[in-house]
C-alpha positions as CSV (number, residue, x, y, z in Angstrom):
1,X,-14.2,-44.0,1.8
2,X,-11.7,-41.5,1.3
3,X,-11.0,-41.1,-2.0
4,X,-12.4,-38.9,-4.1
5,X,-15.3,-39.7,-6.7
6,X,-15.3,-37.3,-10.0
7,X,-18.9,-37.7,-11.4
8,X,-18.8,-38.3,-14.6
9,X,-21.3,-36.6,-17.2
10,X,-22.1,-38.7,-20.7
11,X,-23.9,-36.2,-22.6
12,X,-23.5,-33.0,-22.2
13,X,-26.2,-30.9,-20.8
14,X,-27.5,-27.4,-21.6
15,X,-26.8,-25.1,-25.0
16,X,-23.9,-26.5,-27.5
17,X,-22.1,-23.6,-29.2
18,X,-20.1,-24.7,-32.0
19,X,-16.5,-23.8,-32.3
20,X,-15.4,-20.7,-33.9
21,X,-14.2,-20.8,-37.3
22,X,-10.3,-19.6,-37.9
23,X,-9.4,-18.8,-41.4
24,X,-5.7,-18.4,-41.8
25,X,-3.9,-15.1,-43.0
26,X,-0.9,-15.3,-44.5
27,X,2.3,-13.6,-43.8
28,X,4.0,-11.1,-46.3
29,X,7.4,-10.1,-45.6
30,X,8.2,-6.8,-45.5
31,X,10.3,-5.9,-48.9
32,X,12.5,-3.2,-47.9
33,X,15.6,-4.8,-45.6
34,X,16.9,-1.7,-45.2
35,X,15.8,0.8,-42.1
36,X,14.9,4.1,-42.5
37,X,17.7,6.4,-40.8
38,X,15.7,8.0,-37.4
39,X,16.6,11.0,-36.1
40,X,15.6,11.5,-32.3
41,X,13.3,13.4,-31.3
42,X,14.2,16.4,-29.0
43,X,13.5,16.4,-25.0
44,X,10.7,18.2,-24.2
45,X,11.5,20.7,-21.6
46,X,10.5,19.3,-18.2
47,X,7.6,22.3,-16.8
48,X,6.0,20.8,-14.0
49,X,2.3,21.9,-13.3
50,X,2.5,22.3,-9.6
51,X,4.6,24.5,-7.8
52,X,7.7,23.2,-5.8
53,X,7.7,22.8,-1.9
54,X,9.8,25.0,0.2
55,X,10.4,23.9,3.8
56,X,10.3,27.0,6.1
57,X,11.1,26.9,9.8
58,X,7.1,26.7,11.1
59,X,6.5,23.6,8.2
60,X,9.0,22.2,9.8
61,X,8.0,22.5,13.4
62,X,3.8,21.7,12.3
63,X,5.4,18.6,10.7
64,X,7.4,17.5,13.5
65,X,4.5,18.1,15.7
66,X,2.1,16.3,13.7
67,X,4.1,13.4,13.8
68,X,4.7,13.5,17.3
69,X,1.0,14.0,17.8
70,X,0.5,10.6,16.3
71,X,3.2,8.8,18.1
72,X,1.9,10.1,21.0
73,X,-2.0,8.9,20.3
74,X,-0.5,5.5,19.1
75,X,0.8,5.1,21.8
76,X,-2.0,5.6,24.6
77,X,-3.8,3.4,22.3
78,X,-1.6,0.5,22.6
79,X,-0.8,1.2,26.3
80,X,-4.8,1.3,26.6
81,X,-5.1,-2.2,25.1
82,X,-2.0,-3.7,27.1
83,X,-3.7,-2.7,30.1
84,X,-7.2,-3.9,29.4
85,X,-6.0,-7.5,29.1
86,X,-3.9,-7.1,31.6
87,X,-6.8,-6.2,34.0
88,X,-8.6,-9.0,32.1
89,X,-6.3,-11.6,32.7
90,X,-5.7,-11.0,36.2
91,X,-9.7,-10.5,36.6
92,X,-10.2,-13.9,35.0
93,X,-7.0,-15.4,37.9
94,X,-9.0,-14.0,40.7
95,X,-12.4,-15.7,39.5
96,X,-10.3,-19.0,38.7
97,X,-9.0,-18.6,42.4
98,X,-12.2,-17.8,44.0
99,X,-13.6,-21.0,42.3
100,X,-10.9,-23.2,43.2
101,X,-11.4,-22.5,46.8
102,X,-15.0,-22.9,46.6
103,X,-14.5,-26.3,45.3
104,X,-12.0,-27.5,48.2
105,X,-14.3,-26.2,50.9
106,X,-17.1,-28.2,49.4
107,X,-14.7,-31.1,49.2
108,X,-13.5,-30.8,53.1
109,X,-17.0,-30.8,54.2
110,X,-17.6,-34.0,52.8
């Protein structure tokens, strides 16, 4: 029951395409055992397209801004979603609660 069953397929259905015909090449080694002597070429000169960043004092204090910016909204948006399922959970105790005592009053009466 719980072993696997491979189908199996006797002929083979659909288009056939025969196999494609390799003709061998053969190798010639190279004659000359010798390498020619090469001389290196020279570094180009390293010229970079755009132009370099210089910090300045007010780069400085936008960056450390920004960054704070985003720590800050980070943040409120984790704090935001700590405190909605906290306020979930604790919903979902008093409901639990509220049931419970239901359930024993109905109980007593009996």
């Amino acid at each position: 029951m719980f072993r696997p069953k491979v189908p199996t397929m006797p002929q083979p259905t659909g288009l056939i395409t025969p196999p494609a015909v390799l003709e061998p090449t053969a190798v010639i080694p190279h004659q000359d055992a010798t390498p020619a002597p090469v001389t290196p070429a020279p570094a180009p000169a390293a010229v970079s397209a755009r132009p370099t960043v210089q910090l300045t004092p007010g780069t400085v204090v936008a960056l450390v801004g920004g960054r704070t910016a985003v720590a800050l909204v980070v943040g409120a948006v984790l704090v935001s979603m700590l405190l909605a399922v906290a306020v979930t959970g604790g919903s979902l105790a008093i409901c639990a609660l509220v049931i419970r005592s239901l359930i024993n009053s109905e109980a007593k009466r009996r």
